[in-house]
Structure formats: structure tokens, C-alpha cells
Biopython code that builds the backbone (N, CA, C, O; Angstrom):
import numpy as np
from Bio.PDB.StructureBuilder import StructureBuilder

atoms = [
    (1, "UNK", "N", (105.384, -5.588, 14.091)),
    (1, "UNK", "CA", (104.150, -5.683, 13.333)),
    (1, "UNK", "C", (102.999, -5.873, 14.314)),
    (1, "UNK", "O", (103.083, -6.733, 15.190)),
    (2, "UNK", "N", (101.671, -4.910, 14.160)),
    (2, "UNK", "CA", (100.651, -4.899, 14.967)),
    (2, "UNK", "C", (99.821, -6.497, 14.843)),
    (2, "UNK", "O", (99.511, -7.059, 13.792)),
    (3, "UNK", "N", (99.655, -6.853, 15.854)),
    (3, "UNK", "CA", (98.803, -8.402, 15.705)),
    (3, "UNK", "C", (97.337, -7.855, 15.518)),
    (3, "UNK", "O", (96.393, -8.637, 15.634)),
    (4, "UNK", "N", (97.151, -6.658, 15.259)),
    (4, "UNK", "CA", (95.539, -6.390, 15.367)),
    (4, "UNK", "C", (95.065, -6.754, 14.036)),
    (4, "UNK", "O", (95.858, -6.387, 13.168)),
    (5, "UNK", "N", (93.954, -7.402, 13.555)),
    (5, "UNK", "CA", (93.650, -7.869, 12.392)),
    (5, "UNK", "C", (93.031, -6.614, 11.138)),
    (5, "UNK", "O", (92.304, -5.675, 11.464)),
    (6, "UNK", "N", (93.400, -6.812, 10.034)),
    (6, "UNK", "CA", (93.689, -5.461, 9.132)),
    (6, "UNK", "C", (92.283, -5.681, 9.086)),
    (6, "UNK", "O", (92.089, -4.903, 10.020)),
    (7, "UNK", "N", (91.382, -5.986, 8.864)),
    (7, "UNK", "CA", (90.329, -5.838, 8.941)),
    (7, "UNK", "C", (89.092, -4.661, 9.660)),
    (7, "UNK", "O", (88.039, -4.076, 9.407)),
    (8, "UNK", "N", (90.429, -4.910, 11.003)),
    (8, "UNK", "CA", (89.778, -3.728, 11.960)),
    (8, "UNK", "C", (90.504, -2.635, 11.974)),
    (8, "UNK", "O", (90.328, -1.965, 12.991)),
    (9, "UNK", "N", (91.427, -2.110, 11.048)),
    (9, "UNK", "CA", (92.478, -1.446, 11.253)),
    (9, "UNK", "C", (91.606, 0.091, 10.964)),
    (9, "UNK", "O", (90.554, 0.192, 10.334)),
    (10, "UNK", "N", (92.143, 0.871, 11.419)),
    (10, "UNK", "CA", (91.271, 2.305, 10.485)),
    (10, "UNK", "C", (92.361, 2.525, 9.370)),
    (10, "UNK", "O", (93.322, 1.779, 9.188)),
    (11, "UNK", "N", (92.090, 3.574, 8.705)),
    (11, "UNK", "CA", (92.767, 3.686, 7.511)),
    (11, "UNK", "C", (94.763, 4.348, 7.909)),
    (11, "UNK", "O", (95.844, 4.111, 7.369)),
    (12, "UNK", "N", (94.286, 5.303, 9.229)),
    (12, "UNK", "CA", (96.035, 5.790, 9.974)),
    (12, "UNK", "C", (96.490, 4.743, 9.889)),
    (12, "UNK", "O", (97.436, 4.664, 9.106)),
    (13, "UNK", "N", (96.026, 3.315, 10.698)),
    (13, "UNK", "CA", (96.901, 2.718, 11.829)),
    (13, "UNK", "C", (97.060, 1.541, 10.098)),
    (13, "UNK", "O", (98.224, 1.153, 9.992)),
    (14, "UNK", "N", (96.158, 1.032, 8.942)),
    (14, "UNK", "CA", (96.663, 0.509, 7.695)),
    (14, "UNK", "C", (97.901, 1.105, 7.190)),
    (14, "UNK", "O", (98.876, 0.398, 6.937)),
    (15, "UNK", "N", (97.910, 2.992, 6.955)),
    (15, "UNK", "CA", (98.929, 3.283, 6.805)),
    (15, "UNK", "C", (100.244, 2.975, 6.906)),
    (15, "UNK", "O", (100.994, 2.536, 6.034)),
    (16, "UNK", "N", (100.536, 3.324, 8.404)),
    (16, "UNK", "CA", (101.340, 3.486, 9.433)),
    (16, "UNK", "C", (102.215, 2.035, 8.835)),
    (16, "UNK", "O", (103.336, 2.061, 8.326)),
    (17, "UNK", "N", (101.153, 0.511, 9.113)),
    (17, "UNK", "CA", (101.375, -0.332, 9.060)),
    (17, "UNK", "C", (102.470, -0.890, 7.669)),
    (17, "UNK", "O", (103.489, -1.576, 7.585)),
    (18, "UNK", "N", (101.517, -0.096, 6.654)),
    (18, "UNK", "CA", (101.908, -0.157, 5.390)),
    (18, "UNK", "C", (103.604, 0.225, 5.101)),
    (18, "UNK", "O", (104.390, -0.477, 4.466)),
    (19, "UNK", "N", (103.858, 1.365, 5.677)),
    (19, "UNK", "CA", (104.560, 1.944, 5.535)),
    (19, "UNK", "C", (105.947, 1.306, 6.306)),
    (19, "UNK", "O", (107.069, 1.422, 5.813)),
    (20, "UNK", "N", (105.677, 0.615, 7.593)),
    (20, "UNK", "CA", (106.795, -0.470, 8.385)),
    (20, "UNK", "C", (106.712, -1.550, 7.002)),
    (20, "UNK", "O", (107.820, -1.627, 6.471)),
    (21, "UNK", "N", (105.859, -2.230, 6.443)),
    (21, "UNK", "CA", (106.423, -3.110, 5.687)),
    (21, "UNK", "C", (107.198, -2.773, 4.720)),
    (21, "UNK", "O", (108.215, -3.417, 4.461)),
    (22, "UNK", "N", (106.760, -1.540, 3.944)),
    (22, "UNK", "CA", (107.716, -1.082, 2.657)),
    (22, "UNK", "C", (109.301, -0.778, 3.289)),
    (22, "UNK", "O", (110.386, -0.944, 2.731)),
    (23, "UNK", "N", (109.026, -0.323, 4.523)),
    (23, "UNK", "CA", (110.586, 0.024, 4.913)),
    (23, "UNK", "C", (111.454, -1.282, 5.316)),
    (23, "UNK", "O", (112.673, -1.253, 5.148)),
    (24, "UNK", "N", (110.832, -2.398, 5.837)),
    (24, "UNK", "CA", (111.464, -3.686, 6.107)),
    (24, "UNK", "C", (111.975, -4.146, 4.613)),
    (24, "UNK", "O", (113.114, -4.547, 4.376)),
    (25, "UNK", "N", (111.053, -4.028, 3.778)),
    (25, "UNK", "CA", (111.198, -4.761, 2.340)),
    (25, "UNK", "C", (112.115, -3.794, 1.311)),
    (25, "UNK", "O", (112.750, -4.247, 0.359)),
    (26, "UNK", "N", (112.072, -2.679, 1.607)),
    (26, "UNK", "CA", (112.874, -1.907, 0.971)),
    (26, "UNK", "C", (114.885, -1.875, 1.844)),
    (26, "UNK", "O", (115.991, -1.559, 1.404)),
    (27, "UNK", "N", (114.520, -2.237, 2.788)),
    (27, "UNK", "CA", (116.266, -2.413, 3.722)),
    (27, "UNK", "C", (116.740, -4.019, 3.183)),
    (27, "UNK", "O", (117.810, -4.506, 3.545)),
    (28, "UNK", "N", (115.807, -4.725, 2.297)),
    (28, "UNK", "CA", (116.458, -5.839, 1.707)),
    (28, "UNK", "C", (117.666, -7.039, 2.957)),
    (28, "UNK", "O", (118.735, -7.627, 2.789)),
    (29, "UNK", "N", (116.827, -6.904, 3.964)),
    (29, "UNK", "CA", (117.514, -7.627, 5.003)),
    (29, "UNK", "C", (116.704, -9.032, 5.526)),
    (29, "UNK", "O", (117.054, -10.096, 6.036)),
    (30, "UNK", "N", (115.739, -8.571, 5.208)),
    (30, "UNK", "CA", (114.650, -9.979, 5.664)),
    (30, "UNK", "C", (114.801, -10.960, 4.529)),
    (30, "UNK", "O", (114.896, -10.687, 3.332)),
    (31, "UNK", "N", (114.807, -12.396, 5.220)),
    (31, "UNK", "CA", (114.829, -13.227, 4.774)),
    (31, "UNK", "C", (113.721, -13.892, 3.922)),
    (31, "UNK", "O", (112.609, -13.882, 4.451)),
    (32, "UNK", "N", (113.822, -14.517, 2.599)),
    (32, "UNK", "CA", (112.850, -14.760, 1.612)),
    (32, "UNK", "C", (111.476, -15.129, 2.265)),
    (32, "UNK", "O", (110.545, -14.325, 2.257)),
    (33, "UNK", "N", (111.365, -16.556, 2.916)),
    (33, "UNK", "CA", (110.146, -16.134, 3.725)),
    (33, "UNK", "C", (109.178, -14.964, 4.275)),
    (33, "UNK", "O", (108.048, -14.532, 4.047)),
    (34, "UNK", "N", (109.987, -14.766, 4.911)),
    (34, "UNK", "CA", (109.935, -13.455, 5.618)),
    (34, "UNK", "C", (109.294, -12.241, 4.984)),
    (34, "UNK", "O", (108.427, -11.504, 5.454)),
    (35, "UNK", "N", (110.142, -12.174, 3.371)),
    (35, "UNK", "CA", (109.647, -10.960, 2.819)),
    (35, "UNK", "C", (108.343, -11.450, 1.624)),
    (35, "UNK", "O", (107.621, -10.569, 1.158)),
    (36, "UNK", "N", (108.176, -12.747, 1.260)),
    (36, "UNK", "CA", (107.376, -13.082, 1.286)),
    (36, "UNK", "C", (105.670, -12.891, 1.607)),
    (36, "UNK", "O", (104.676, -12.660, 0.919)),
    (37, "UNK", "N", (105.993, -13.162, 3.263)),
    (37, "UNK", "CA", (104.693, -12.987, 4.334)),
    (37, "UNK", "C", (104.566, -11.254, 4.405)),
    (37, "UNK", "O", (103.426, -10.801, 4.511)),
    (38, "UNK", "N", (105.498, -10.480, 4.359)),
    (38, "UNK", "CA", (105.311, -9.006, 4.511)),
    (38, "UNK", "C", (105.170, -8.496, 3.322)),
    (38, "UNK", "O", (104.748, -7.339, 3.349)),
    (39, "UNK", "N", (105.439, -9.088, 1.906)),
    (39, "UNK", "CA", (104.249, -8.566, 0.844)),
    (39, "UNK", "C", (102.989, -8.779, 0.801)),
    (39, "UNK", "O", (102.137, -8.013, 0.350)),
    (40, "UNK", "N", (102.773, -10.231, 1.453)),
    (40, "UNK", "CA", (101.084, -10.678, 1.197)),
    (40, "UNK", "C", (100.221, -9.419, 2.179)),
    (40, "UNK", "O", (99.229, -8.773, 1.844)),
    (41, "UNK", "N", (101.089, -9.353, 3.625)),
    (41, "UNK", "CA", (100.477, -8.738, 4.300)),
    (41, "UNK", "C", (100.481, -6.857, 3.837)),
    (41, "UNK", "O", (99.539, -6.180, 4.249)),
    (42, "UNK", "N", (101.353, -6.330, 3.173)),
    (42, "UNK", "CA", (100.954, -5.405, 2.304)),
    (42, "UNK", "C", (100.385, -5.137, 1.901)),
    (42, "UNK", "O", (99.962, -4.002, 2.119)),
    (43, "UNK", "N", (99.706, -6.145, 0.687)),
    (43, "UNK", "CA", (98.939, -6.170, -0.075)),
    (43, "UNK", "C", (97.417, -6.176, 0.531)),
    (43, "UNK", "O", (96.478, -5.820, -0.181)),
    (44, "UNK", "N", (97.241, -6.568, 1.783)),
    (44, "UNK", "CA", (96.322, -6.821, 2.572)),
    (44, "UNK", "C", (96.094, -5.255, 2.666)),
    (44, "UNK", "O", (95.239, -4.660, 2.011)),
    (45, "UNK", "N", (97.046, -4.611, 3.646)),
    (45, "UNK", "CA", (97.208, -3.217, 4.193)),
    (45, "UNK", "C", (96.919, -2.527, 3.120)),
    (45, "UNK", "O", (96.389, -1.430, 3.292)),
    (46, "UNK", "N", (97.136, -2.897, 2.032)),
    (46, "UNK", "CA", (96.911, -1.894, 0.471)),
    (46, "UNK", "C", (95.650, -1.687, 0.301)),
    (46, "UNK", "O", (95.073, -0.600, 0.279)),
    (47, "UNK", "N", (95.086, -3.038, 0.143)),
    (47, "UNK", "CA", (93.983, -2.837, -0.474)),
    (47, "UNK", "C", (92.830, -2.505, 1.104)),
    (47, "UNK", "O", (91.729, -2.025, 0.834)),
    (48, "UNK", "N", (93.048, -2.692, 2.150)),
    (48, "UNK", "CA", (92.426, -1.700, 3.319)),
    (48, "UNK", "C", (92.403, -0.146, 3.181)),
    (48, "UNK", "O", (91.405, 0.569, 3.095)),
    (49, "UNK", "N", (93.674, 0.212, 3.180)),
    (49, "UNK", "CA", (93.831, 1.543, 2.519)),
    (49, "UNK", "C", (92.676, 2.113, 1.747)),
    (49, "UNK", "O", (91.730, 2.745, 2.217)),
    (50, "UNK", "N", (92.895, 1.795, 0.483)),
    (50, "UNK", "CA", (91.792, 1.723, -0.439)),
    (50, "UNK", "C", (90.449, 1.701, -0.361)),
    (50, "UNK", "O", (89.717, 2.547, -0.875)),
    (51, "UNK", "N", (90.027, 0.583, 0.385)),
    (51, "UNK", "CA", (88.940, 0.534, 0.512)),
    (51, "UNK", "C", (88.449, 1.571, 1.339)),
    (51, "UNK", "O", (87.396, 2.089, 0.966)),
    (52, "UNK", "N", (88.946, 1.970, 2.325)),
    (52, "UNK", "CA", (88.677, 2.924, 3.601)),
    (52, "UNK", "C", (88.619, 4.701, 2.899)),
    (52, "UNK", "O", (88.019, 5.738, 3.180)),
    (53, "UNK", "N", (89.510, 4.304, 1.987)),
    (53, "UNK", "CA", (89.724, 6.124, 0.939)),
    (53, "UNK", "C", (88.221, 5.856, 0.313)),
    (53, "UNK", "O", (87.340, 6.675, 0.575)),
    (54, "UNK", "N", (87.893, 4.592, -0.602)),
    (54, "UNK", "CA", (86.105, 4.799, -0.924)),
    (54, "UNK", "C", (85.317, 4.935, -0.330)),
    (54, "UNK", "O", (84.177, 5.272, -0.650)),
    (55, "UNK", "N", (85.725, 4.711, 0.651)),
    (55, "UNK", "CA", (84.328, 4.968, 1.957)),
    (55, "UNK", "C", (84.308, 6.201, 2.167)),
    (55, "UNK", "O", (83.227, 6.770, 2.321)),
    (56, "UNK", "N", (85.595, 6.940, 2.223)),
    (56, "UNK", "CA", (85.461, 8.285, 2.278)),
    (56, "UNK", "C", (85.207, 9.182, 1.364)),
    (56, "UNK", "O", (85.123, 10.383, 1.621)),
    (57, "UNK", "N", (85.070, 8.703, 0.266)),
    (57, "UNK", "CA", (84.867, 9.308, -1.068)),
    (57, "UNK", "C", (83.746, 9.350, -1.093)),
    (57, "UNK", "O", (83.352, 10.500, -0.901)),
    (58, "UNK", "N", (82.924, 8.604, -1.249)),
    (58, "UNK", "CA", (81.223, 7.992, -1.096)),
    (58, "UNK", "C", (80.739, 9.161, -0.454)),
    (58, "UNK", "O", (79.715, 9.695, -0.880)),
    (59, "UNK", "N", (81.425, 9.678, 0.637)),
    (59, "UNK", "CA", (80.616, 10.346, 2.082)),
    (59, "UNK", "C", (81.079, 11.900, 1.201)),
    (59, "UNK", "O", (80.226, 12.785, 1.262)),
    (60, "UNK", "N", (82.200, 12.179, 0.521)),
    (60, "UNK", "CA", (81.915, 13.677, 0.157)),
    (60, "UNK", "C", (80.992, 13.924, -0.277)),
    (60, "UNK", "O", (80.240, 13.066, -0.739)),
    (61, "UNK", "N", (80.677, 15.466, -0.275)),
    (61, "UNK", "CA", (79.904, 15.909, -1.016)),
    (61, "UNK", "C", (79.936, 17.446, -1.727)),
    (61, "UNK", "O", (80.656, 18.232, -1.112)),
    (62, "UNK", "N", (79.501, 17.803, -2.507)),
    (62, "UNK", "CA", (79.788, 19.108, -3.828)),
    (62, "UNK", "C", (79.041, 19.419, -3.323)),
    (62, "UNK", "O", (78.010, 18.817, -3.024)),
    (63, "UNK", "N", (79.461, 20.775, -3.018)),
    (63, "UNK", "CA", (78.305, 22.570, -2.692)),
    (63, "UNK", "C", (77.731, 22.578, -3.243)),
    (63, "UNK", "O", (78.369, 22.495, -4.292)),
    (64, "UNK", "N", (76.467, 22.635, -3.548)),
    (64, "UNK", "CA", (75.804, 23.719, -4.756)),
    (64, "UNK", "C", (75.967, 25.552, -4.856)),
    (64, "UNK", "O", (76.574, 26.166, -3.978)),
    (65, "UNK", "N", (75.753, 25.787, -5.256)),
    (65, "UNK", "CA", (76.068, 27.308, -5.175)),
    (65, "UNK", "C", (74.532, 27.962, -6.189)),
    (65, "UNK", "O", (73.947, 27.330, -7.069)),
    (66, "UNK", "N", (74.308, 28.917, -5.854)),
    (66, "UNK", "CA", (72.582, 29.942, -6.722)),
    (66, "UNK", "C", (73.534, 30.687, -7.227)),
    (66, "UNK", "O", (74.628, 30.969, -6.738)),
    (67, "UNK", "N", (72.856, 31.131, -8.678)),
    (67, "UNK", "CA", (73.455, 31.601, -9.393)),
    (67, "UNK", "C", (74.233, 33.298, -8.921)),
    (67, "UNK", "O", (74.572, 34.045, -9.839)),
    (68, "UNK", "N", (74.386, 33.624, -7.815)),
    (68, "UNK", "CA", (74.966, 34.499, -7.437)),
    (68, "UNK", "C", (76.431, 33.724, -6.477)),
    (68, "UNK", "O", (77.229, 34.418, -5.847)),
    (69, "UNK", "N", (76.479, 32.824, -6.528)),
    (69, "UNK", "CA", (77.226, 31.922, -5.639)),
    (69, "UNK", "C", (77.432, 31.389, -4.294)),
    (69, "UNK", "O", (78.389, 30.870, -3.719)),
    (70, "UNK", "N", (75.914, 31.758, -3.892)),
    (70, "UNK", "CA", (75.458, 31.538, -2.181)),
    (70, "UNK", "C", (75.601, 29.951, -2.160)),
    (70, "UNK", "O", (74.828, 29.459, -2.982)),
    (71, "UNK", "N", (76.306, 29.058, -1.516)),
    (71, "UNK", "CA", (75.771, 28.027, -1.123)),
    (71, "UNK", "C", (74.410, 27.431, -0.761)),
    (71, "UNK", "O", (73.866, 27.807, 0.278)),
    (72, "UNK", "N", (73.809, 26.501, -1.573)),
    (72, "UNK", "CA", (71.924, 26.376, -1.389)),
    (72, "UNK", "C", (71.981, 25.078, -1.143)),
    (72, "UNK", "O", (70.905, 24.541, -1.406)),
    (73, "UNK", "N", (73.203, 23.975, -0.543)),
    (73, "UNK", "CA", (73.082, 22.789, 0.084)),
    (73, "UNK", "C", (74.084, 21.836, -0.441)),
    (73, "UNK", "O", (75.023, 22.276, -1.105)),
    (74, "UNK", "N", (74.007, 20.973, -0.280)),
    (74, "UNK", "CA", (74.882, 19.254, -0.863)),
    (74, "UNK", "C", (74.284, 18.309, -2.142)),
    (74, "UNK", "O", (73.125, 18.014, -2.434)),
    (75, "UNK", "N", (75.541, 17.973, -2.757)),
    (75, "UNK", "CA", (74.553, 16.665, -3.511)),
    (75, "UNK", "C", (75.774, 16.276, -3.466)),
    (75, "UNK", "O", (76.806, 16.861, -3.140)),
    (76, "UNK", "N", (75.437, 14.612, -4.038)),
    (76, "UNK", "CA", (76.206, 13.860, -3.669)),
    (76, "UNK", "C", (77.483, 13.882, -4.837)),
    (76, "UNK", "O", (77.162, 14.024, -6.017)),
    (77, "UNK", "N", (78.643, 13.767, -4.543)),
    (77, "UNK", "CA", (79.907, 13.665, -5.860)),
    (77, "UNK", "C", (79.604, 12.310, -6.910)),
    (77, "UNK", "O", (79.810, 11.124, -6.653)),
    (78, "UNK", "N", (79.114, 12.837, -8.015)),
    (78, "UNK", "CA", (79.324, 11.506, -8.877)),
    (78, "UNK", "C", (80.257, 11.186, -9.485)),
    (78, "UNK", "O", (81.101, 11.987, -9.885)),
    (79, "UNK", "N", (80.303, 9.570, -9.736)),
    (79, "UNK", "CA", (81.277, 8.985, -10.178)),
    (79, "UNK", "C", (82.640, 8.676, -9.406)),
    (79, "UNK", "O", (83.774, 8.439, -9.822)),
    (80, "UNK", "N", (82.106, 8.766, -8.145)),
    (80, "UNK", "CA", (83.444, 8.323, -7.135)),
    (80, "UNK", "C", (82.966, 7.029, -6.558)),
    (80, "UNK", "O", (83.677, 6.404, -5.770)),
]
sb = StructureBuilder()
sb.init_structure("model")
sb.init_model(0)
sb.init_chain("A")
sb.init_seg("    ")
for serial, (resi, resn, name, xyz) in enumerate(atoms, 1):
    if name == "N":
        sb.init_residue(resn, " ", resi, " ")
    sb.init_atom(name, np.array(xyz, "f"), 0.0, 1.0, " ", f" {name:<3s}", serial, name[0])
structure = sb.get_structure()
């Protein structure tokens, strides 16, 4: 497990992370403690995830297209 704080994590290295805990917790070998501290910290990695996918959502943006279908610039995606 990376000691780097999820906070600073980018959304790969949350992944990545995410994905060592589900596989520890899914091999049902770690001890209750243990699996314990690697759900909380999941849940951490989860909701990083997440947050990092809205940030990227925020930043898309929808073509416009003129009524012949030329692209005529950006606006922003609503409701994301």
C-alpha cells in the first residue's frame, strides 16, 4: 500500500490503489482489523476517484455545430 496521502493521489494512481484493496479484501485472507482499515481506506480511494471523474466532467465540453454541421465552438455540458 502506497504511503502517499489520497489526497494527493491523481485519479490512475486512486485507481490502481483501489483496485490492490478490492483484491486483498476479495482473497478473504486479511485479518478483521486489517480488512477493516482497507475498507475505510477504500472508501477514501472511492470517493477520490469520484471526485477527480467531476473535475473532469466540469472541464468537458459539447461542440456546437451551424445548421449545416460545421463546428462554430464550445459550451459548456450541462447538468454534469
Amino acid at each position: 500500500m502506497s504511503d502517499k496521502p489520497v489526497g494527493e493521489m491523481s485519479f490512475e494512481e486512486a485507481m490502481r490503489a483501489l483496485e490492490a484493496v478490492v483484491g486483498q479484501l476479495e482473497r478473504g485472507d486479511v485479518a478483521l482489523e486489517d480488512s477493516i482499515k482497507l475498507y475505510e481506506r477504500g472508501a477514501e480511494l472511492k470517493a477520490r476517484c469520484e471526485k477527480k471523474l467531476k473535475e473532469a466532467e466540469e472541464k468537458v465540453a459539447a461542440i456546437t455545430l451551424d445548421p449545416n454541421g460545421t463546428p462554430t465552438g464550445a459550451t459548456p455540458v450541462e447538468g454534469l
